[in-house]
C-alpha positions as CSV (number, residue, x, y, z in Angstrom):
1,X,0.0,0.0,0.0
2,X,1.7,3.4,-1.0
3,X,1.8,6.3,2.0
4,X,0.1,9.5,1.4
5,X,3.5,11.0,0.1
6,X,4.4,8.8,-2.1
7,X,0.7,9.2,-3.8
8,X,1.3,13.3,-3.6
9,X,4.6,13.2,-4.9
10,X,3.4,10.8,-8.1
11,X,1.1,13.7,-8.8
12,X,2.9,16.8,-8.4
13,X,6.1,15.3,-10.4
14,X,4.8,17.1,-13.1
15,X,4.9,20.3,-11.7
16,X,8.9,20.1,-11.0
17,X,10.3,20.4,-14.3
18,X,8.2,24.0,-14.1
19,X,9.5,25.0,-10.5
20,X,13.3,24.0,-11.5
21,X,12.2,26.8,-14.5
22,X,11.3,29.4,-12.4
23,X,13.9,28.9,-10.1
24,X,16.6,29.1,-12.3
25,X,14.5,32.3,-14.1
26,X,14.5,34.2,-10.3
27,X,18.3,32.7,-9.6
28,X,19.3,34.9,-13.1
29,X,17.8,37.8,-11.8
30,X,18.9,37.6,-8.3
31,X,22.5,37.1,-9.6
32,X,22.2,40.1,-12.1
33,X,20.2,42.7,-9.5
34,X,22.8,43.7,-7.3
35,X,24.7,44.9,-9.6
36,X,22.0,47.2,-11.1
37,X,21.0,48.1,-7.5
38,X,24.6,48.4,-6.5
39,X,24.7,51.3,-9.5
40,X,21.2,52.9,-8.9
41,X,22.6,53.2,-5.0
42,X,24.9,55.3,-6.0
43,X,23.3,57.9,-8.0
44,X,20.5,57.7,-5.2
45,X,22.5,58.3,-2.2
46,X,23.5,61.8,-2.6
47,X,19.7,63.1,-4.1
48,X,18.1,65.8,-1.3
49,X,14.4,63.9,-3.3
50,X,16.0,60.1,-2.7
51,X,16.8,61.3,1.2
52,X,13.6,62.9,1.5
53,X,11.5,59.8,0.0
54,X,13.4,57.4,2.9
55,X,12.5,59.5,5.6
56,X,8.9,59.9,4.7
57,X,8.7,56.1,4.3
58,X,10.5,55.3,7.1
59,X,9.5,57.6,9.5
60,X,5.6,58.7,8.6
61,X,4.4,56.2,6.8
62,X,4.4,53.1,9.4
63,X,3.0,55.6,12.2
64,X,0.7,57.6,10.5
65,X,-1.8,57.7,13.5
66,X,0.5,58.8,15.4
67,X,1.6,61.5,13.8
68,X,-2.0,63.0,12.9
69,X,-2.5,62.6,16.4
70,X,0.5,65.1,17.2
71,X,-0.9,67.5,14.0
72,X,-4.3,67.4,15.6
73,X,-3.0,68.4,19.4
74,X,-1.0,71.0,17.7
75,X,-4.1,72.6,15.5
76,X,-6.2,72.4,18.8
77,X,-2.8,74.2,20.9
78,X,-2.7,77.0,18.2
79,X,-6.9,77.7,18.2
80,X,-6.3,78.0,21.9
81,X,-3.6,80.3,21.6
82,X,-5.3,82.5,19.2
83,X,-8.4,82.4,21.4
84,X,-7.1,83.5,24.4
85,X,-7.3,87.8,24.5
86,X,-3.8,89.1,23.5
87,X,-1.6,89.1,26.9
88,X,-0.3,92.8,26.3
89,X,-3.0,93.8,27.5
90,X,-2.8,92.1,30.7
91,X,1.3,93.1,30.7
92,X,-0.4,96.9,30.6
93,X,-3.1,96.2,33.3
94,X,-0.2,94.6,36.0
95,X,2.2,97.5,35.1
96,X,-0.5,99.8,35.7
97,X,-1.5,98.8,39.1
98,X,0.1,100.3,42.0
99,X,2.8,98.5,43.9
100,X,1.7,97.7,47.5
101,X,3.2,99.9,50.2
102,X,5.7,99.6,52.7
103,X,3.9,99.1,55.9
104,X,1.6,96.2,54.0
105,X,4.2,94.4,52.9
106,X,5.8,94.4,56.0
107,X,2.4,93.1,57.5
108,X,2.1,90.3,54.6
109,X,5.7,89.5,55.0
110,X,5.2,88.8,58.8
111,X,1.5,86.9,58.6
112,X,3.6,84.9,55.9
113,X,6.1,83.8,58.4
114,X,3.7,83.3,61.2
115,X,2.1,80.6,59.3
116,X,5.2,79.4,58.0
117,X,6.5,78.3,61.4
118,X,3.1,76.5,62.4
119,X,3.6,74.3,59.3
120,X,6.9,74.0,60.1
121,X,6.8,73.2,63.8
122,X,7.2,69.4,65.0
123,X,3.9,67.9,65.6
124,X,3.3,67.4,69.5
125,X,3.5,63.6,70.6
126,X,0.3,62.0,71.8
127,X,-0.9,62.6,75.7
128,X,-2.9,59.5,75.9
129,X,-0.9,57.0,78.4
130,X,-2.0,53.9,76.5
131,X,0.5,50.7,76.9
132,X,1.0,48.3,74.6
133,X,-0.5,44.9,74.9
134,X,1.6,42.3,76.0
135,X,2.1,39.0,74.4
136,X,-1.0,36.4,74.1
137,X,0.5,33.9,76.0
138,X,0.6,36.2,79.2
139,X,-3.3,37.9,78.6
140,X,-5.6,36.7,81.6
141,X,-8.8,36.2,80.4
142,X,-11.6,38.3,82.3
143,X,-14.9,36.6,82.8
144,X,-17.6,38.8,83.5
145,X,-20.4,37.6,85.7
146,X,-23.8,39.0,86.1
C-alpha cells in the first residue's frame, strides 16, 4: 500500500520540471540585481528627493496615527492660543496697578512667616498614656459575671 507521500509526490512530479524553470528564471535575476541596485545606490545616495522619499517612508508612513494625532494636538494648541485675549494687554493692566506699600508688605511678609513656622513646627507627641498589649500567652482572660 503506498503512503500519502508517495501518492502526492506521483502527482505533483509534473509540476517540477516547471518550478526548477522558475527557479533558475529568479536565480538569473537575483544574480544580475545587485549589480543594477549596487549602480542605482549610488546615483541615489547623494539626491536631497532620494533622502527625502526614505524619511517619509521610514519615519511617517508606518506611524501615521501617530503622527496625525501630534498635527491634531497642535491645531487644537494654536486655536487656543489665538483664542485666548492678547496678553499685552494684561502686561499693561499689571504694570498699571500700584505696587503695594511699605507698611503692607511688611504686614504680609510677617503673617507669611507666622504661618510658616506652624507648618513648620514638629507635631506634639500623643498625651494619651495607652501601653502596649503584651504577648498572648501572658493575657488573663476576664470573665464577667452578672
Amino acid at each position: 500500500m503506498k503512503t500519502p507521500r508517495e501518492i502526492l509526490t506521483a502527482r505533483h512530479r509534473s509540476a517540477d520540471a516547471k518550478l526548477d524553470a522558475l527557479r533558475h528564471e529568479v536565480v538569473a535575476e537575483y544574480v544580475a540585481a545587485p549589480r543594477l541596485v549596487e549602480a542605482g545606490h549610488q546615483a541615489h545616495d547623494t539626491s536631497v528627493a532620494y533622502l527625502a522619499r526614505k524619511l517619509w517612508q521610514e519615519l511617517v508612513l508606518p506611524c501615521r496615527q501617530i503622527w496625525l494625532g501630534l498635527g491634531a494636538a497642535w491645531l487644537i494648541i494654536l486655536a487656543a492660543h489665538f483664542a485666548v485675549p492678547d496678553a499685552g494687554n494684561t502686561r499693561e493692566l499689571m504694570a498699571a496697578k500700584p505696587a503695594p506699600s511699605g507698611p503692607e508688605m511688611m504686614a504680609a511678609l510677617k503673617q507669611q512667616k507666622i504661618w510658616m513656622n506652624q507648618m513648620l513646627e514638629p507635631a506634639a507627641p500623643p498625651t494619651a498614656n495607652v501601653t502596649a498589649p503584651g504577648p498572648r500567652s501572658e493575657r488573663r482572660m476576664e470573665l464577667v459575671v452578672v
